[in-house]
C-alpha positions as CSV (number, residue, x, y, z in Angstrom):
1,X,0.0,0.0,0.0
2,X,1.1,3.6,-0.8
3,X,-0.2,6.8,0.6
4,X,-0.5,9.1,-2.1
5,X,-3.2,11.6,-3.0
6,X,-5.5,14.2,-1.8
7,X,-7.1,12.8,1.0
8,X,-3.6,10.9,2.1
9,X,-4.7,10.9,6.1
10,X,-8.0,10.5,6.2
11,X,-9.4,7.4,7.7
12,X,-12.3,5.9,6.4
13,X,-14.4,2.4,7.8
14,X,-15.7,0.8,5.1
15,X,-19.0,-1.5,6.1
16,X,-18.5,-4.6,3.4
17,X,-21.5,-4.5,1.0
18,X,-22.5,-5.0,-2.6
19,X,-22.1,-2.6,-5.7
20,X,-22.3,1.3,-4.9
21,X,-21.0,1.0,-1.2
22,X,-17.4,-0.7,-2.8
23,X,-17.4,1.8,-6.0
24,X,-17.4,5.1,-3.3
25,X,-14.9,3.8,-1.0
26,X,-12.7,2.7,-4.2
27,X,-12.7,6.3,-4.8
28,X,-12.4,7.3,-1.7
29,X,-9.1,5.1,-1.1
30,X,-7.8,6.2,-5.1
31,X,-7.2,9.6,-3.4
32,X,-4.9,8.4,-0.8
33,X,-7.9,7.6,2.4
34,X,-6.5,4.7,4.3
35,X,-9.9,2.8,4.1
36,X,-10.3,-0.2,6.3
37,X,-13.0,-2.8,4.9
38,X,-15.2,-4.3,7.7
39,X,-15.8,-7.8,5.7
40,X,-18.4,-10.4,7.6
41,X,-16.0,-13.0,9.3
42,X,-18.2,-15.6,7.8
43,X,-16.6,-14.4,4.4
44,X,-13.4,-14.9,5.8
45,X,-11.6,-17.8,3.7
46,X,-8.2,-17.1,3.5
47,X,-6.0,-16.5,0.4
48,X,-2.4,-15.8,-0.5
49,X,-1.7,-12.1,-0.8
50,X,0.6,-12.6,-3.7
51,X,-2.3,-13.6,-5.6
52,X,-5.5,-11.2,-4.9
53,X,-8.6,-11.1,-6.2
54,X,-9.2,-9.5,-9.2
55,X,-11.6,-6.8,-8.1
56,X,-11.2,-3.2,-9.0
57,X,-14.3,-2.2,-6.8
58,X,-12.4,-3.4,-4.0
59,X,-8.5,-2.4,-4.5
60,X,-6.3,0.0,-2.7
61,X,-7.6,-0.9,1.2
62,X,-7.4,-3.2,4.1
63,X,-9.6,-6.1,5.0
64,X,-10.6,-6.7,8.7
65,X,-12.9,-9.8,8.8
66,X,-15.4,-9.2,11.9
67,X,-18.4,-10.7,13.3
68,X,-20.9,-8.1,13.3
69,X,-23.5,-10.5,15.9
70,X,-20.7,-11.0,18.2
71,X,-20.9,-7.9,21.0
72,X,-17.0,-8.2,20.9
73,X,-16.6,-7.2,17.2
74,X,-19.3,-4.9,17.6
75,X,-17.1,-3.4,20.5
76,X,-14.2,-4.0,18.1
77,X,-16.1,-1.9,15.1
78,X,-16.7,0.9,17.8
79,X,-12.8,1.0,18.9
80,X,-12.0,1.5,15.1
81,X,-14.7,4.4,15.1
82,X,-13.2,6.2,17.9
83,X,-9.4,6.7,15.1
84,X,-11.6,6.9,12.1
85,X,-12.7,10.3,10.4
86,X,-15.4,8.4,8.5
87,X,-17.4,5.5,7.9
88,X,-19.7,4.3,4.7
89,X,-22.7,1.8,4.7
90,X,-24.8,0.2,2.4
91,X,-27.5,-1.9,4.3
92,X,-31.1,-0.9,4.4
93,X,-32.2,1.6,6.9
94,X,-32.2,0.5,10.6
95,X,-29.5,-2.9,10.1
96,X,-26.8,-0.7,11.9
97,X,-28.7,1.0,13.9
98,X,-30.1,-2.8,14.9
99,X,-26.4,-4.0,15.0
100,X,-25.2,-1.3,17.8
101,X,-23.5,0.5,15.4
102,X,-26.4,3.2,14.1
103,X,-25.0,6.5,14.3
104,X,-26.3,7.7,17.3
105,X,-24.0,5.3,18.8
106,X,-20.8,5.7,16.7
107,X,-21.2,9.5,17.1
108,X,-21.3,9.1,20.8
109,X,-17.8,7.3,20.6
110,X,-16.4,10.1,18.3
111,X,-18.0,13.3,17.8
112,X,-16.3,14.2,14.8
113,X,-17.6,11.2,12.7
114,X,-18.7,11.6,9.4
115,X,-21.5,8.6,8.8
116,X,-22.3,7.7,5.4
117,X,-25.4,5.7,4.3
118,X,-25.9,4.1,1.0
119,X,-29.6,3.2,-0.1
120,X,-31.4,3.3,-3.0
121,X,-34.4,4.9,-1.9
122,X,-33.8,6.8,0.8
123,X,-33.4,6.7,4.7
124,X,-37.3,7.7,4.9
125,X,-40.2,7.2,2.8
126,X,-42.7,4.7,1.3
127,X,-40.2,3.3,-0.4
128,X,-37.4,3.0,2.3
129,X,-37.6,-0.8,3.5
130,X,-38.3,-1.9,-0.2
131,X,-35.8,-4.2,-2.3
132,X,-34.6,-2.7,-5.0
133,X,-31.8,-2.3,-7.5
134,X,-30.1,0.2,-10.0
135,X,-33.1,-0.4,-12.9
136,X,-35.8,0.2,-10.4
137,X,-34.1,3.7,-9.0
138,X,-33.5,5.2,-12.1
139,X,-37.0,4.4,-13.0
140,X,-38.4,6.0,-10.2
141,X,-36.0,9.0,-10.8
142,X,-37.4,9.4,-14.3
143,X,-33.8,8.8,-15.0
144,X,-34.6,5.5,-17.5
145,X,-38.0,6.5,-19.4
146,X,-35.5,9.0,-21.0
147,X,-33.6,6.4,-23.1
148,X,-34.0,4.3,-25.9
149,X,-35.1,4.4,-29.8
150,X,-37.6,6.0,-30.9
151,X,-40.9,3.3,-30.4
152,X,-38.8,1.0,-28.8
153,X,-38.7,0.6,-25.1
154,X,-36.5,2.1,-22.3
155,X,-32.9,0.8,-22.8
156,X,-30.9,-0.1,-19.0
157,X,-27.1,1.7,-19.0
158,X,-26.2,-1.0,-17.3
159,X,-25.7,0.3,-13.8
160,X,-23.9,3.4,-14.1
161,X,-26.7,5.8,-13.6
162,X,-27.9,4.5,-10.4
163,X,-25.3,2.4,-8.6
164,X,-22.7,4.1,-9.5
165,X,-23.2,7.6,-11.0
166,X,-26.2,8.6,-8.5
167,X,-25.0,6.5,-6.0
168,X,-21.6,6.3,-5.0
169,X,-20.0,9.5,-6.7
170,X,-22.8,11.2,-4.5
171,X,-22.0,9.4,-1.8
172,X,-18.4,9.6,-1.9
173,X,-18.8,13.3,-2.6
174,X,-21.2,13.7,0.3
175,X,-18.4,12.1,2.5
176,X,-15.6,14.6,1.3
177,X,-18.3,17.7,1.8
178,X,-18.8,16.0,5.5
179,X,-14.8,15.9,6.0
180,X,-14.7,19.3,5.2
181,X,-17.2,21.0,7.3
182,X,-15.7,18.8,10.3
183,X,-12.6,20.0,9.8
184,X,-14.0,23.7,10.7
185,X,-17.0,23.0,12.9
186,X,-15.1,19.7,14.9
187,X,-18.5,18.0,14.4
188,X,-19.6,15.4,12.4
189,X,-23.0,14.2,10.7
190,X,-24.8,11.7,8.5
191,X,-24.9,12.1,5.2
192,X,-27.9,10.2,3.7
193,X,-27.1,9.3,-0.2
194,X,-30.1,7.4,-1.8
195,X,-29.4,6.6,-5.3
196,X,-32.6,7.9,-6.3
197,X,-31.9,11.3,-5.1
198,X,-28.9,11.1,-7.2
199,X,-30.1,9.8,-10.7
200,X,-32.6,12.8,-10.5
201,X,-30.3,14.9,-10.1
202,X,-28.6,13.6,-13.0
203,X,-31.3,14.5,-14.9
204,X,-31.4,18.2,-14.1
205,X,-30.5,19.6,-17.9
206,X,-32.9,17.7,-19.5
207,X,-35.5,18.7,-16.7
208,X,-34.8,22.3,-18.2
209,X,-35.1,21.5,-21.7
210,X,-38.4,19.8,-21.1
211,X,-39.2,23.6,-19.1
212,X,-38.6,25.5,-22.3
213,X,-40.3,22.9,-24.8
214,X,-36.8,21.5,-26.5
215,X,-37.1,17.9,-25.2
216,X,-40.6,16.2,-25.9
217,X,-42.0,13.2,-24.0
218,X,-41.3,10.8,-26.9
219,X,-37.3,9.0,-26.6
220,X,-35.8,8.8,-29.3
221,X,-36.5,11.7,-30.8
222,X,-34.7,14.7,-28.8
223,X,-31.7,16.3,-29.3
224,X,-29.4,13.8,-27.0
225,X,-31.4,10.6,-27.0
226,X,-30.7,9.7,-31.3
227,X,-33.4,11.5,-32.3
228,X,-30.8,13.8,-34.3
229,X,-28.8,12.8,-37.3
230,X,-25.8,14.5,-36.1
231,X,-25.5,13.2,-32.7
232,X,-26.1,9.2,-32.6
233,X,-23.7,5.9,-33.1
234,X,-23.3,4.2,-36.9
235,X,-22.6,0.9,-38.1
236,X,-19.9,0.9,-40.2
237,X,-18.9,-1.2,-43.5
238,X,-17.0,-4.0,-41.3
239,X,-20.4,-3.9,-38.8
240,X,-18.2,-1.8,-36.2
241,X,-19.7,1.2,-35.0
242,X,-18.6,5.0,-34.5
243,X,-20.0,8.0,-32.5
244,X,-20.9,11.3,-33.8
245,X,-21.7,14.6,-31.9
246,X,-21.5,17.1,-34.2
247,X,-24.1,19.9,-32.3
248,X,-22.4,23.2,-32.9
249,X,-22.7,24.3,-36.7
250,X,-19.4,24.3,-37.1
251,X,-18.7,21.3,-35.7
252,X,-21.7,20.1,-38.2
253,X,-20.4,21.4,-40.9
254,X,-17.2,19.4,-40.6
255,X,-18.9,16.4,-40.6
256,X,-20.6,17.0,-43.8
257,X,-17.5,18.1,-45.7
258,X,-15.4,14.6,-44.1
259,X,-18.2,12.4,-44.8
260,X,-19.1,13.7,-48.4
261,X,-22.5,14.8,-47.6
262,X,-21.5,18.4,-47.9
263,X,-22.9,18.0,-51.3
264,X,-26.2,17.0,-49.8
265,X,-28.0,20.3,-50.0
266,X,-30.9,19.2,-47.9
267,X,-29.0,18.6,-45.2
268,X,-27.9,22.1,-44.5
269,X,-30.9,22.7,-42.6
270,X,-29.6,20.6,-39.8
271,X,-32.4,21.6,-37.0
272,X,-35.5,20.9,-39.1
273,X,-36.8,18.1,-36.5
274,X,-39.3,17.4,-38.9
275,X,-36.6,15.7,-41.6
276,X,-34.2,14.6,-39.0
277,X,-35.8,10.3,-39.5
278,X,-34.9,11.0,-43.2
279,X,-31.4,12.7,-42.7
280,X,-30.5,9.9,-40.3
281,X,-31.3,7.6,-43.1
282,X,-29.0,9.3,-45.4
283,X,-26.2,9.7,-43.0
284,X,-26.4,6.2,-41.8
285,X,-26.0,4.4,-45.6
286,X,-23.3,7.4,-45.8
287,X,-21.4,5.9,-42.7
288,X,-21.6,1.8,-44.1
289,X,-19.7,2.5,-47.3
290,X,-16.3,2.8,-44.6
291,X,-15.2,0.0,-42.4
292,X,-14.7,2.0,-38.9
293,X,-10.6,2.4,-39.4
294,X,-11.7,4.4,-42.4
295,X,-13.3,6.4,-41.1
296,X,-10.9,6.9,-38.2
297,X,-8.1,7.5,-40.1
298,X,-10.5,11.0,-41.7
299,X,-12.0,12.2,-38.4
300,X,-10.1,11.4,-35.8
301,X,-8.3,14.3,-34.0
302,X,-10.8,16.7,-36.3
303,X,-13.5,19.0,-35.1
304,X,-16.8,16.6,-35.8
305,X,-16.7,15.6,-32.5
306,X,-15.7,11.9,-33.7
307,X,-14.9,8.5,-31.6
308,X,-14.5,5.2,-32.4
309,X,-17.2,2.8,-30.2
310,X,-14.5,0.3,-28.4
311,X,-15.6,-2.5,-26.2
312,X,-14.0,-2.8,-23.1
313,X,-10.7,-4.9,-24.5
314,X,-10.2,-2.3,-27.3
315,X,-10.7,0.4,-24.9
316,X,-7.2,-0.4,-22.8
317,X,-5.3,-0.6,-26.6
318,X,-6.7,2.6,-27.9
319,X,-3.5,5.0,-28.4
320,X,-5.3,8.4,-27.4
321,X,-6.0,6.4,-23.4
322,X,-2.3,4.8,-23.8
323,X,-1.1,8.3,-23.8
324,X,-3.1,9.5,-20.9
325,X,-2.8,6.5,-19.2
326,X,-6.5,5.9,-18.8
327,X,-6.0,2.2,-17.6
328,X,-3.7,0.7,-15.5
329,X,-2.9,-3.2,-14.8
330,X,-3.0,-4.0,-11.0
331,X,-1.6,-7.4,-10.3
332,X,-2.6,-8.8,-13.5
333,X,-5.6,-7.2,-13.9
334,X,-6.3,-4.7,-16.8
335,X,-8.3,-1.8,-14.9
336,X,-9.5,2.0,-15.0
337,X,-6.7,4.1,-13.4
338,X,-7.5,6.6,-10.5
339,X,-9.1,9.9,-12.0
340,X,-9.8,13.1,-11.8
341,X,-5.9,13.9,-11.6
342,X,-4.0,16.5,-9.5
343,X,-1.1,18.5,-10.0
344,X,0.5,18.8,-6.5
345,X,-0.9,15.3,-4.7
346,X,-1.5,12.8,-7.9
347,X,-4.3,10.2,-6.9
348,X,-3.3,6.8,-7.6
349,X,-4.3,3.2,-7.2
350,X,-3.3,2.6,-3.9
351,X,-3.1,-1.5,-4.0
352,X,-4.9,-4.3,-5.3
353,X,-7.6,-6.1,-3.7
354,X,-7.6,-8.1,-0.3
355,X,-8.8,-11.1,0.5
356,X,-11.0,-10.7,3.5
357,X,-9.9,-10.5,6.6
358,X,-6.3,-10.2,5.3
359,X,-5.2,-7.6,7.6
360,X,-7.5,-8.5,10.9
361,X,-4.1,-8.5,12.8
362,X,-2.5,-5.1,11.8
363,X,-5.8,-3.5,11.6
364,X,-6.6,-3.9,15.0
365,X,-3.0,-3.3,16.5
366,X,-3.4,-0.2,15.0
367,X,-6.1,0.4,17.2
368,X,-4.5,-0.1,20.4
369,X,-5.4,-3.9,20.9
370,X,-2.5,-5.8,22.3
371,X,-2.0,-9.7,21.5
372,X,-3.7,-10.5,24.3
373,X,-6.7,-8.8,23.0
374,X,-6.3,-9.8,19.4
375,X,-6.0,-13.5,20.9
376,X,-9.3,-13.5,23.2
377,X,-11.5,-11.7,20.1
378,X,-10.1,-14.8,18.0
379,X,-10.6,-16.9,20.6
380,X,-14.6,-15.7,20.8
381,X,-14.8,-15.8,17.3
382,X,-15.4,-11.7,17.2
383,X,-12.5,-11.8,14.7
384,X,-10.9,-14.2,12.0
């Protein structure tokens, strides 16, 4: 493990959980937080350290393995508490606070705490003791209806929208927001992240396009959703696809003059919604005469606003995220590197994964528990 990046200091309890909960303390620890994962001991199965698991949600932080039933690794939990400047959780409203370690109580043991929960509805509401995942949050948000083809139905993005973009990021930056406050009142406070909360609020530029009549009920057929000709994916000749964004007019007219449809004269009037099916028609059987190296080898690096679409292998191998180092290979495994970047305290992946329970030992010396202590919380099975 290394220490390097913004938050280099800053101590952070990570609750184990599932999705979200692991993406925000990944970014938490990818700015230099020493974050110390609380895994169930039941999970605890041993493994060799030279070889981790290959997890990107969970690199770059220690592994405690603790059983959260047992009142001596509740009392152990509450001892880590009393160093830590902030802990994250993921489980349904009321499990901590039914496990002894709500935050009532771990505010009592340290004042300054900042205590964040991770829901996808909410700490409150109808909704709040409901199962759910990412695809039902977004729907709720009014976050999903928005995408898909035009008389087709919603399209899922995967999970980024809920889990991860209007969960964690909000809950890691809720966490950060905490820190700082603390740091000038000396008191801390729960921040309540519900991935619902955050997918709406994703959806706040479209919610003022719908205000001034510029984005219509119907997907499919708006501006950002491929309803336009000029700002949609297309299958190219070798059944490879490539993105176009050309909004601006000048960015529009580059696109027409590097795909030879400059001589199209109908296609000038580029914001006549009323022809935009039939342009997209044209532009599409434009785009299949080129296999998608073709048409790198025009646009790239010109003002269309042009990308190829890579899948997640080709990503890694593209030149332009070489350069930038976009991706980074932690012990063996091919992976997003830390991001944003900084100029005086780079962020950086800290380590690879643990196994759970890896560092029970060091975790809790660091604490203040002697070997006597470590040995009778083994001994109770609080620990393993």
């Amino acid at each position: 493990m290394t220490a390097s990046g913004p938050l280099a200091g800053v101590r952070i309890l990570e609750l184990a959980g599932i999705g979200p909960g692991p993406f925000a303390a990944m970014l938490l620890a990818d700015m230099g937080a020493e974050v110390i994962r609380i895994d169930r001991a039941g999970s605890v199965t041993g493994g060799d350290p030279a070889n981790p698991p290959s997890d990107p949600l969970a690199r770059g932080r220690q592994s405690i393995g603790i059983d959260l039933k047992n009142p001596d690794g509740v009392e152990a939990v509450l001892r880590l508490v009393e160093i830590a400047d902030a802990l994250i959780e993921g489980f349904r409203p009321g499990v901590t606070e039914r496990l002894g370690l709500g935050p009532d109580v771990c505010l009592a043991r340290n004042p300054k705490l900042v205590y964040g929960r991770m829901t996808g509805w909410g700490q409150d509401g109808p909704y709040a003791q409901a199962a759910g995942h990412d695809i039902n949050y977004i729907a709720l948000a009014g976050a999903l209806h928005p995408i898909g083809r035009a008389g087709g139905p919603p399209v899922p993005p995967l999970n980024l929208v809920g889990d991860f973009g209007g969960g964690a990021m909000f809950l890691a930056f809720g966490v950060v927001c905490a820190l700082l406050e603390s740091k000038a009142s000396g008191q801390g406070q729960v921040v309540d992240a519900a991935m619902v909360d955050g997918a709406a609020l994703l959806t706040s530029m479209f919610h003022g396009m719908k205000a001034i009549g510029f984005h219509g009920p119907e997907r499919g057929t708006n501006l950002l959703d491929t309803g336009a000709h000029f700002y949609d994916v297309y299958e190219c000749a070798d059944g490879e696809y490539i993105s176009i964004g050309s909004i601006e007019p000048q960015f529009y007219a580059e696109l027409l003059r590097l795909s030879g449809l400059d001589a199209d004269a109908d296609l000038k009037s580029q914001m006549d919604r009323s022809r935009w099916p039939e342009f997209k028609e044209r532009v599409a059987e434009c785009f299949k005469q080129k296999t998608r190296d073709e048409w790198c080898a025009l646009m790239e690096h010109t003002d269309v606003c042009f990308a190829p679409v890579l899948s997640l292998w080709e990503a890694p191998e593209h030149p332009a995220n070489v350069a930038r180092n976009v991706f980074t290979e932690v012990a063996g495994v091919v992976q997003p590197n830390a991001a944003p970047r900084f100029s005086r305290t780079p962020s950086a992946v800290q380590g690879p994964a643990a196994h759970a329970g890896q560092h029970t030992d060091q975790v809790l010396a660091s604490a203040g528990f002697n070997a006597d202590d470590i040995a009778k919380l083994r001994e109770t099975g609080a620990v393993k």
